[in-house]
C-alpha positions as CSV (number, residue, x, y, z in Angstrom):
1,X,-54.3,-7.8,-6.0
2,X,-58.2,-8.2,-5.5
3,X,-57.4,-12.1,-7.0
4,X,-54.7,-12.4,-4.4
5,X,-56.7,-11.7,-1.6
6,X,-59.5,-13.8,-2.8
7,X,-57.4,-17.1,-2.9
8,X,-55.9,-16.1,0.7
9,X,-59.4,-16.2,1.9
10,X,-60.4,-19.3,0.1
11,X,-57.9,-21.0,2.2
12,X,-57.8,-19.1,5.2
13,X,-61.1,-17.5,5.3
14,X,-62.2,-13.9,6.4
15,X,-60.3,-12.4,9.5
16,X,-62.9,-10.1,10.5
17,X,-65.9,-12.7,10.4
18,X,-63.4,-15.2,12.0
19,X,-63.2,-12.4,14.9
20,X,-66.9,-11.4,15.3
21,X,-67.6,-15.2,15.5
22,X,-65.2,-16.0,18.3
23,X,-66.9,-13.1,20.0
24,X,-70.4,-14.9,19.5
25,X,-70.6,-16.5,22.8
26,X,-69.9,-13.4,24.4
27,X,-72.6,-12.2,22.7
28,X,-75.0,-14.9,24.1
29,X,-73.5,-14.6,27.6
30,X,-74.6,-10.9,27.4
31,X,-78.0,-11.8,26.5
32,X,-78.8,-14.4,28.6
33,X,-77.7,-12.0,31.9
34,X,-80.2,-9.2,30.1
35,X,-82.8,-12.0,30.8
36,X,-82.5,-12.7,34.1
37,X,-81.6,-8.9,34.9
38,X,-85.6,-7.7,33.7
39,X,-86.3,-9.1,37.1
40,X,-84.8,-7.0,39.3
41,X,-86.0,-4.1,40.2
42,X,-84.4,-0.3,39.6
43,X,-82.9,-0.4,43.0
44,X,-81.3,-3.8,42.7
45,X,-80.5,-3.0,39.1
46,X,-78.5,-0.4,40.3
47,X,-77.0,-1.9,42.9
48,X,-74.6,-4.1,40.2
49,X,-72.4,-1.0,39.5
50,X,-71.6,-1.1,43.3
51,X,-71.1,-4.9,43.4
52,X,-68.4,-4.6,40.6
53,X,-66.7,-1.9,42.4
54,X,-66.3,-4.3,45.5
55,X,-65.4,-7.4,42.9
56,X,-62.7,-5.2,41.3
57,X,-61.2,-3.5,44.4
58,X,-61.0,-7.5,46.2
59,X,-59.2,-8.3,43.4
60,X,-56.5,-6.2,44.1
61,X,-56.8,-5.4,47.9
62,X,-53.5,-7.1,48.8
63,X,-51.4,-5.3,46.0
64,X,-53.0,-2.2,46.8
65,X,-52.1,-2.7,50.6
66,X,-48.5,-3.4,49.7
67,X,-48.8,0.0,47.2
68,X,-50.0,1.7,50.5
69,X,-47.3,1.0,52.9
70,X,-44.6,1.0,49.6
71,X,-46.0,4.9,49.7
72,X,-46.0,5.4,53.5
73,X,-42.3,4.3,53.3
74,X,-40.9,6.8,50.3
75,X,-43.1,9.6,52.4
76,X,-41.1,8.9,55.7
77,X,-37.6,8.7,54.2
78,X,-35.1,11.4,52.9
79,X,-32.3,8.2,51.5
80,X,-33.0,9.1,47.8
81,X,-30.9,5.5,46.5
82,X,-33.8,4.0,48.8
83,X,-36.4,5.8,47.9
84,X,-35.7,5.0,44.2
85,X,-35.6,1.2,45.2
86,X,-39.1,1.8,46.7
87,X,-40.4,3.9,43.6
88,X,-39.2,0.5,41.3
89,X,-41.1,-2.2,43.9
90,X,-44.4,0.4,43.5
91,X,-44.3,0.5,39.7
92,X,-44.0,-3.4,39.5
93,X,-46.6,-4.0,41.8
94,X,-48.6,-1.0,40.2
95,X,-48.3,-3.6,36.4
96,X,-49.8,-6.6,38.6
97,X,-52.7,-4.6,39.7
98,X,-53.6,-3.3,36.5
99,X,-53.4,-6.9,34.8
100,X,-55.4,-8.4,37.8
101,X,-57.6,-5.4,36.9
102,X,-57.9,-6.5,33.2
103,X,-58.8,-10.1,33.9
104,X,-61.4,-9.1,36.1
105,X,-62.8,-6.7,33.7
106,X,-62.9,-9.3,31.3
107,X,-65.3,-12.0,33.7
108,X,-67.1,-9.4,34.6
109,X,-67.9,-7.9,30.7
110,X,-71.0,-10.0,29.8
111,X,-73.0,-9.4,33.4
112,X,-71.5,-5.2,32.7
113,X,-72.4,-5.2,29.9
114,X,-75.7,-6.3,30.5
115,X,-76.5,-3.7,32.8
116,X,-75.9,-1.0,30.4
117,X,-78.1,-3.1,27.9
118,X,-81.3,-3.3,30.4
119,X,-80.5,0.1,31.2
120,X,-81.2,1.9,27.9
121,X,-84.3,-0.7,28.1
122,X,-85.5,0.6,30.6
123,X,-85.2,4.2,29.8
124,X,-86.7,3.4,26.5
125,X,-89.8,1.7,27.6
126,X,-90.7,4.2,30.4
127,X,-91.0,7.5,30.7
128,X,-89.9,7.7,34.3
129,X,-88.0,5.4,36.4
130,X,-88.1,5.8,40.3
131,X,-85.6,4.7,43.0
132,X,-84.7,5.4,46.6
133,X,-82.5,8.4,46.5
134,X,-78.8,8.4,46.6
135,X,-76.6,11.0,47.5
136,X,-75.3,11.3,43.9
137,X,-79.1,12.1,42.5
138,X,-79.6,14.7,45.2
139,X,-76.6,16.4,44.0
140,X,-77.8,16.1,40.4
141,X,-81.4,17.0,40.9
142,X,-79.8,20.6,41.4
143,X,-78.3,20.8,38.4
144,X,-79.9,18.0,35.8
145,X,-83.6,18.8,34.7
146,X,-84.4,15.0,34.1
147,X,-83.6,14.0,38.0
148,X,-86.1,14.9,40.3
149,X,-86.6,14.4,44.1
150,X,-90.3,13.5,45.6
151,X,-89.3,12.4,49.5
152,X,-86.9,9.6,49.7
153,X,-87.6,8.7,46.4
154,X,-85.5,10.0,42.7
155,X,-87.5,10.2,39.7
156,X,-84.7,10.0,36.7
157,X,-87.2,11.1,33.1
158,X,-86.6,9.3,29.4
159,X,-86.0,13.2,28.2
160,X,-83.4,15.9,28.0
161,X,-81.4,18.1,26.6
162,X,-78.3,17.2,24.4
163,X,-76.3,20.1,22.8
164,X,-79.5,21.9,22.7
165,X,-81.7,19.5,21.5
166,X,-84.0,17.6,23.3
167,X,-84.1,14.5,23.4
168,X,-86.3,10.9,24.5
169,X,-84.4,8.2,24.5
170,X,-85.1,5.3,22.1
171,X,-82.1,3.3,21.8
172,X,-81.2,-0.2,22.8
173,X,-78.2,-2.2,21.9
174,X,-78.5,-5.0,19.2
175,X,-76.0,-7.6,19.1
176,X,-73.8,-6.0,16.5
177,X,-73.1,-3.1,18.8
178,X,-72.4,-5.4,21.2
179,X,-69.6,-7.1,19.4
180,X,-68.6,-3.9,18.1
181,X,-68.3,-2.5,22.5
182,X,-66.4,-6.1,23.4
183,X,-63.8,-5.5,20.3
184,X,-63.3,-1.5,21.7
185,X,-62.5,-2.9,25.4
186,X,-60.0,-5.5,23.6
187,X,-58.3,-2.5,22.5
188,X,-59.2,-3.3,18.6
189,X,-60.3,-1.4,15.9
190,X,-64.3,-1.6,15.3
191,X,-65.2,-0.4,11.5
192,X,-69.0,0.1,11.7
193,X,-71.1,2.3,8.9
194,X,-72.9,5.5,9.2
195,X,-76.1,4.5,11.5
196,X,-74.8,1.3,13.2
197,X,-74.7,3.1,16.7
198,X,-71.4,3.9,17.1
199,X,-71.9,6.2,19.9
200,X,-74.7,4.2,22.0
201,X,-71.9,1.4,21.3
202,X,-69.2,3.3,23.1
203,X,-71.2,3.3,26.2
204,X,-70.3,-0.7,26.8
205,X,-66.9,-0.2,27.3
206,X,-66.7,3.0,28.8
207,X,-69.0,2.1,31.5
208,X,-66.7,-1.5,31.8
209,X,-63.8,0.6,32.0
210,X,-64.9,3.5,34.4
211,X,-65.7,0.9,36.8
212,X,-62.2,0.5,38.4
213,X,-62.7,4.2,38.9
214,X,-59.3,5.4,37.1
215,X,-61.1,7.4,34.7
216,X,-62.4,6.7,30.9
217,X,-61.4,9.3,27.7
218,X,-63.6,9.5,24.7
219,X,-61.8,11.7,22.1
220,X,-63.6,13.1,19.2
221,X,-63.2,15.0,16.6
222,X,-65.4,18.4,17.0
223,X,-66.2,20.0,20.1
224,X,-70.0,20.0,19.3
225,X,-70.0,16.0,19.2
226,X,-68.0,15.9,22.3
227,X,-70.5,18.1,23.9
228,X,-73.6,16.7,22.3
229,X,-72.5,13.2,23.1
230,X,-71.7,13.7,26.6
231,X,-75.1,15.2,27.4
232,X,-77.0,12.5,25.0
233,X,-75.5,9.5,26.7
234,X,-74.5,11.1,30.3
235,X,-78.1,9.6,31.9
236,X,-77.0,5.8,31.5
237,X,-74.0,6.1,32.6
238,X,-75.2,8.8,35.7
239,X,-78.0,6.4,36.8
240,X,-75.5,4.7,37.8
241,X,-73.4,6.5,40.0
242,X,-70.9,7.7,37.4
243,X,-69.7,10.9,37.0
244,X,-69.6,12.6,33.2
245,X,-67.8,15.9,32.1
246,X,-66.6,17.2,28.6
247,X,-63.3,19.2,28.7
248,X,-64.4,21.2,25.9
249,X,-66.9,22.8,28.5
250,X,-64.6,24.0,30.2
251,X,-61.0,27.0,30.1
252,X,-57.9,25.1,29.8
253,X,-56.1,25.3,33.1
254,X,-59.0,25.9,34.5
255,X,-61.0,23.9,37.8
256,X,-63.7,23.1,35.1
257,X,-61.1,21.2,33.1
258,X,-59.0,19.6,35.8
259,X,-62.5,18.4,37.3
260,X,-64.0,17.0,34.3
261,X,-60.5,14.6,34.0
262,X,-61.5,13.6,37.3
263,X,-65.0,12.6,36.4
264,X,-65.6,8.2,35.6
265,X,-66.0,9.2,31.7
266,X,-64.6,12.1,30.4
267,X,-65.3,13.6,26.4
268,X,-63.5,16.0,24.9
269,X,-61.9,16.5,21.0
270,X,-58.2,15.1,20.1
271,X,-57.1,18.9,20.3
272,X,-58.2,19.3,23.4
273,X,-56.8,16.3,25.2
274,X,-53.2,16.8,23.1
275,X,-53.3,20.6,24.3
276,X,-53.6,19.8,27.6
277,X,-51.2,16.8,27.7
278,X,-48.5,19.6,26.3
279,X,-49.5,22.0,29.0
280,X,-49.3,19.6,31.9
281,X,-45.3,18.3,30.6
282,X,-44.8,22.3,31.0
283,X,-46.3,22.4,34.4
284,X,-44.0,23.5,37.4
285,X,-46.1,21.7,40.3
286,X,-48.3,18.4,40.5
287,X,-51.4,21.4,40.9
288,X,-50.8,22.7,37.9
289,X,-51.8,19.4,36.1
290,X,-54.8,18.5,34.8
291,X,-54.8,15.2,33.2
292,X,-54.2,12.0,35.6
293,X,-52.6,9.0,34.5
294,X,-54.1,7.7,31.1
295,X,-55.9,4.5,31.3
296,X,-58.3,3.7,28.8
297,X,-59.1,6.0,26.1
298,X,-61.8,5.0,22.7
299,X,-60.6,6.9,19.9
300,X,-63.9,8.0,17.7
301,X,-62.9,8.4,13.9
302,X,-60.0,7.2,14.5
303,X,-58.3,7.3,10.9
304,X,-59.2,10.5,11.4
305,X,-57.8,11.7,14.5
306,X,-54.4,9.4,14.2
307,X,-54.0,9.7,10.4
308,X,-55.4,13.2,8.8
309,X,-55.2,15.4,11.9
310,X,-52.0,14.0,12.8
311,X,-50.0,15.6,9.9
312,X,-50.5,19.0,11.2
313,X,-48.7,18.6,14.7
314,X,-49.4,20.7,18.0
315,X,-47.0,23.1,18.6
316,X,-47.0,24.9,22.0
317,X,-44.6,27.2,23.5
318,X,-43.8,28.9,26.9
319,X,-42.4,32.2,27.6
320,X,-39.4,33.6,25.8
321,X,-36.7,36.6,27.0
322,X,-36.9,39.0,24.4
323,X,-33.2,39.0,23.6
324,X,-33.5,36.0,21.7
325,X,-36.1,37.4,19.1
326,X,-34.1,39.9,17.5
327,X,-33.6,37.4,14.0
328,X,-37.4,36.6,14.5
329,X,-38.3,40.3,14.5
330,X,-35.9,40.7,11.6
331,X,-37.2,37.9,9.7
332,X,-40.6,38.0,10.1
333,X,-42.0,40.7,7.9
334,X,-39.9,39.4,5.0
335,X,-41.1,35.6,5.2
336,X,-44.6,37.2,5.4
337,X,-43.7,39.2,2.5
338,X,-42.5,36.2,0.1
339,X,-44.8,33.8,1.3
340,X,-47.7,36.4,0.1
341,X,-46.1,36.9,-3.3
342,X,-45.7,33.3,-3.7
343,X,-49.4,32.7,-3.1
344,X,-50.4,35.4,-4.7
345,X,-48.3,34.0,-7.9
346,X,-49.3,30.3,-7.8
347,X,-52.8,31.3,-7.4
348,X,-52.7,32.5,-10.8
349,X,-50.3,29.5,-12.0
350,X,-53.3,27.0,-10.6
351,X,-55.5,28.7,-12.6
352,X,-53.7,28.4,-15.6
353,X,-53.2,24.6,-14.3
354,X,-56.9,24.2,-14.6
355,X,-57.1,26.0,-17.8
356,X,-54.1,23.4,-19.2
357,X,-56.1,19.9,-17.8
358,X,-59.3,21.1,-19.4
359,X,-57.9,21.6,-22.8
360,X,-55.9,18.3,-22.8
361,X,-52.9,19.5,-22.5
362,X,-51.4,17.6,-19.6
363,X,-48.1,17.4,-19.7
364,X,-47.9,21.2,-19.5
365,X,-50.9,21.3,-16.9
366,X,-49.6,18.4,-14.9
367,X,-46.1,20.9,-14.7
368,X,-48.0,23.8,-13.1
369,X,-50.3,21.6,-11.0
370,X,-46.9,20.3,-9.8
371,X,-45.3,23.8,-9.2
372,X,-48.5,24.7,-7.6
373,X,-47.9,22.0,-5.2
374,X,-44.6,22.1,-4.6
375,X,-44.8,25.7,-3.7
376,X,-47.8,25.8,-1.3
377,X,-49.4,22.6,-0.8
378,X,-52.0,23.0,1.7
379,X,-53.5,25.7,-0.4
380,X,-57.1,24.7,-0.1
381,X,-58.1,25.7,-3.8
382,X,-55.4,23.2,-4.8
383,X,-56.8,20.9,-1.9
384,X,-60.3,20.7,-3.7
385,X,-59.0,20.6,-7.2
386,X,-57.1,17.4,-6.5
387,X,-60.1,15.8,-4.8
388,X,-61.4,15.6,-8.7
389,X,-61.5,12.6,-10.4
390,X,-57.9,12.1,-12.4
391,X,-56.3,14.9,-10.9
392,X,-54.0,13.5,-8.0
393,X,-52.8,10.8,-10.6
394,X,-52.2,13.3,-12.6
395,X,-49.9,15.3,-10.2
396,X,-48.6,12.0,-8.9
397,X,-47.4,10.7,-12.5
398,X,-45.8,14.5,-13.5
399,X,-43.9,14.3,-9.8
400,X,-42.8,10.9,-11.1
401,X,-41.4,11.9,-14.5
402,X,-39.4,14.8,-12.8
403,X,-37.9,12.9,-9.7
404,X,-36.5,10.8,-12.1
405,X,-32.5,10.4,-12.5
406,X,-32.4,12.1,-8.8
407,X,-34.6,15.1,-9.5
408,X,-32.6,16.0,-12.7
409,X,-35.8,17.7,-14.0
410,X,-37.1,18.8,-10.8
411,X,-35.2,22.7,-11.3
412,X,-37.5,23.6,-14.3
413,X,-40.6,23.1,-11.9
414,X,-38.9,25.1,-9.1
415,X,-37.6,27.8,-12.0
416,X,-40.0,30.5,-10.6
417,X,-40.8,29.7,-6.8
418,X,-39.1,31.8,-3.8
419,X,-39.1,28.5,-1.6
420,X,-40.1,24.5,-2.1
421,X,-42.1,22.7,0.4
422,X,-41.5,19.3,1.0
423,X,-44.8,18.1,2.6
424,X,-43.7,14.6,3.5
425,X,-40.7,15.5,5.1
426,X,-42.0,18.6,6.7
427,X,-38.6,20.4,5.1
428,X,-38.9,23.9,3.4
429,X,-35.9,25.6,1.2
430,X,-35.1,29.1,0.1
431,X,-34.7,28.6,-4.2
432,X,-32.1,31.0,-4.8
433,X,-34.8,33.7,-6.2
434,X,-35.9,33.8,-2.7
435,X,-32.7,33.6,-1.0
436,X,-31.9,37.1,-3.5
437,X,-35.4,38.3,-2.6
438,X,-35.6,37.6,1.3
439,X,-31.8,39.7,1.2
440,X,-32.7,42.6,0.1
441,X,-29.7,45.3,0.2
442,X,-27.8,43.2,2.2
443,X,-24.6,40.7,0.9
444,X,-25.7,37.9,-1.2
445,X,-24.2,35.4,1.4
446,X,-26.8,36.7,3.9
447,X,-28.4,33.0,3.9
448,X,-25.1,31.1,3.2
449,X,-23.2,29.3,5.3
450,X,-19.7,29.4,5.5
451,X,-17.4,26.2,5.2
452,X,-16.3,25.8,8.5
453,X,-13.4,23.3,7.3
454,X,-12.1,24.9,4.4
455,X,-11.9,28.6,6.1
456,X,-10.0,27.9,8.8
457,X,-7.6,26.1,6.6
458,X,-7.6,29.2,5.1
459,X,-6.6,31.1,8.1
460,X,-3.9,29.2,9.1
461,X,-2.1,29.4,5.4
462,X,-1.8,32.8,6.1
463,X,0.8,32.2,8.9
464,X,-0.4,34.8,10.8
465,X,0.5,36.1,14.4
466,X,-1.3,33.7,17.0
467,X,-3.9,36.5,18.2
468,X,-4.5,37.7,14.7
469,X,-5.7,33.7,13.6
470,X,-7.3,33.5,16.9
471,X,-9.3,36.7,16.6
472,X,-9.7,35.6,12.6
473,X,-11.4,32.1,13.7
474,X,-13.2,34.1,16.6
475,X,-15.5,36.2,13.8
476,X,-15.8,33.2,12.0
477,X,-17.2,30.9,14.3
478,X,-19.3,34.4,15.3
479,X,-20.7,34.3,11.5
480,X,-21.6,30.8,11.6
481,X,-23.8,30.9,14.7
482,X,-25.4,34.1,13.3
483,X,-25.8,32.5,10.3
484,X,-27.5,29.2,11.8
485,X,-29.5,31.1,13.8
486,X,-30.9,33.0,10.8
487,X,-31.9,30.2,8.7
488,X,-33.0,28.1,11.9
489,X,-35.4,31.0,12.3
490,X,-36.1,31.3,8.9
491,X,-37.4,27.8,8.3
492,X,-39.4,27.5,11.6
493,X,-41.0,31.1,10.3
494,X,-41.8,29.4,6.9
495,X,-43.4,26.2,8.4
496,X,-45.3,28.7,10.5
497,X,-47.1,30.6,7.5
498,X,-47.4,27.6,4.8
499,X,-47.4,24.2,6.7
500,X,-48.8,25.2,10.3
């Protein structure tokens, strides 16, 4: 394969150098604004965030006019057919602003960019920089240690806290952050290593973005780098006017949260912002959202966030009446009860596993390493083993030789489990030692369900009296939604305790 893909490239070169160098005079654009920026003074340096506010809203001034009145109309009719017509023209028109949008974000990128660029320059290379007070730094100067008020004058300092750790600012962005901010605000996927910036490079497009003042998402991974990275980078983007929260500051549902979504650039973990998405699609009035539309959103990590968090899914629920959770009730102790035997019993069978492997004796270690993970796969001593070099080829060559012929082998692996998980379907199933087990006392057809077709064929052969079938058929469609019920409940219960 690596041969393949050298000849490819041979002929058609490297697509990611062939990217980064058709972003080159971007690159140079951005630089050659930095120059003639370092002339202006803190004031008028500020003063570009409000000019591109102004360039953006010209832009669109007519659609958003049209939008206006579009709204005015829907709020003084009661014809719904109409209103629905009117809903359609402010969608359309709502498509055209947001490309106008785009392309105007786009000319204005280098000169944005820029900014941001002479900014952190500027915050590097002095300790303090002063400029005639604004509204916004009086209103941070009461809350922000680093802004300061002397007169009509606001002092903004180099130093301050992040996450509970001071900091002095020492950054500025080199060219390969640069390319690395353009390629985020194309909506691409920037691979950069451990130390290249990553987080002084998200400032670029964030600030680009929060300029049409719809609101700017940075998800990451861990609360304490969505809180650390708010506060580190918060100044460059505050100098400015901009507003900067992290949900993870703040109780769902909360004013906290709902304000932070309202701030210009908004941090928070994947969790978080998936949490509160579910909570606002169970919301019963617009004030009980949080979240506003979605606009632009940088994912940090994001093979992370979209690929290894995203097999564990987030459940959420609302309230329940409690006559529906007489099976759960039922159920639950038992599926706690095998699920605990099972672990219990493979935790032994992985040691044995290990025992097996380091002998040499793989075909009967690669067996129980294979039982192990078929019955309780996100077991995290299994987890760790398989991170060891050979073992997951291992696993994956034993799961191999037993799917063959349709899983002819696959019962002597299962011989001893209660249930089998199927990770990559998300699917769990009773084996019928834990169909027997989870029964108990009770019929061994507890779990089974009956054949719909064939029973009622069976009823009718009996030529009995029309009420007589009718009641028949009655308890047996009875015993099939009892029955589906019970294993619906079941499996849900299962994925709970060994997948969830």
């Amino acid at each position: 394969m690596s041969f393949l893909n050298s000849v490819i490239k041979a002929f058609v070169g490297d697509k990611s150098k062939k990217d980064v160098k058709e972003l080159e005079p971007l690159v140079q654009q951005i630089n050659a604004f930095g120059d003639t920026l370092q002339s202006l003074s803190n004031d008028e340096l500020r003063a570009k965030t409000d000019s591109f506010k102004v360039t953006i809203a010209e832009a669109c001034s007519a659609l958003s006019n049209q939008i206006e009145e579009l709204k005015k109309e829907v709020n003084a009719s009661t014809d719904i057919d109409k209103n629905e017509e009117i809903y359609a023209q402010i969608d359309k028109l709502e498509e055209e602003a947001h490309k106008i949008t785009q392309e105007t974000l786009d000319m204005l990128l280098p000169e944005a960019f820029a900014v941001v660029k002479e900014t952190a320059r500027r915050f590097r290379d002095n300790e303090t920089l002063t400029v005639i007070a604004s509204e916004n730094d009086r209103i941070l100067s009461g809350s922000k240690d680093y802004v300061t008020l002397e007169g009509e004058k606001a002092i903004w300092k180099n130093s301050w806290d992040a996450a509970g750790k001071e900091v002095t600012w020492d950054m500025v962005h080199y060219d390969v952050q640069l390319i690395g901010g353009i390629a985020l605000h194309q909506g691409k996927v920037a691979e950069m290593q451990t130390g290249e910036g990553k987080t002084l490079v998200a400032t670029l497009p964030m600030y680009l973005n929060a300029l049409p003042g719809k609101g700017t998402h940075l998800v990451t991974v861990n609360d304490y780098l969505a809180k650390r990275d708010s506060a580190w980078m918060g100044p460059i983007f505050e100098f400015h006017g901009l507003s900067v929260d992290c949900i993870d500051k703040h109780r769902p549902n909360s004013d906290g949260r709902r304000a932070a979504y309202n701030a210009d650039v908004t941090y928070g973990t994947n969790n978080e912002f998936g949490f509160d998405y579910l909570r606002d699609n169970m919301a019963h009035t617009p004030g009980d959202l949080v979240q506003r539309p979605h606009y632009y959103t940088i994912v940090d990590e994001v093979d992370s966030v979209l690929i290894d968090d995203a097999r564990t899914p987030l459940i959420i629920s609302g309230p329940v009446p409690e006559g529906d959770r007489h099976e759960f009730n039922e159920l639950r102790p038992k599926v706690m009860d095998i699920v605990d035997i099972q672990r219990k019993h493979l935790t032994g069978v992985l040691a044995e596993a290990k025992k097996k492997i380091s002998e040499g004796d793989t075909k009967e270690g690669g067996l129980l390493l294979l039982r192990v993970h078929r019955g309780l796969p996100k077991n995290k001593a299994l987890i760790k083993f398989l991170s060891e070099e050979g073992v997951k080829q291992l696993l994956q060559k034993t799961e191999n030789f037993y799917m063959q012929d349709n899983n002819r082998e696959m019962p002597v692996v299962d011989s001893d489990l209660l249930f089998v998980i199927d990770e990559k379907n998300n699917q769990i199933e009773l084996t019928d030692k834990g169909i027997e087990h989870i029964s108990g006392d009770q019929s061994k057809d507890f779990f089974v369900m009956p054949d719909i077709g064939s029973e009622i064929a069976k009823i009718e052969n009996q030529e009995l009296g029309i009420e007589e079938e009718a009641a028949l058929k009655e308890e047996l469609f009875k015993d099939f939604a009892v029955k589906s019920e019970r294993i619906h409940t079941m499996s849900q219960l299962l994925k709970a305790y060994t997948l969830f």
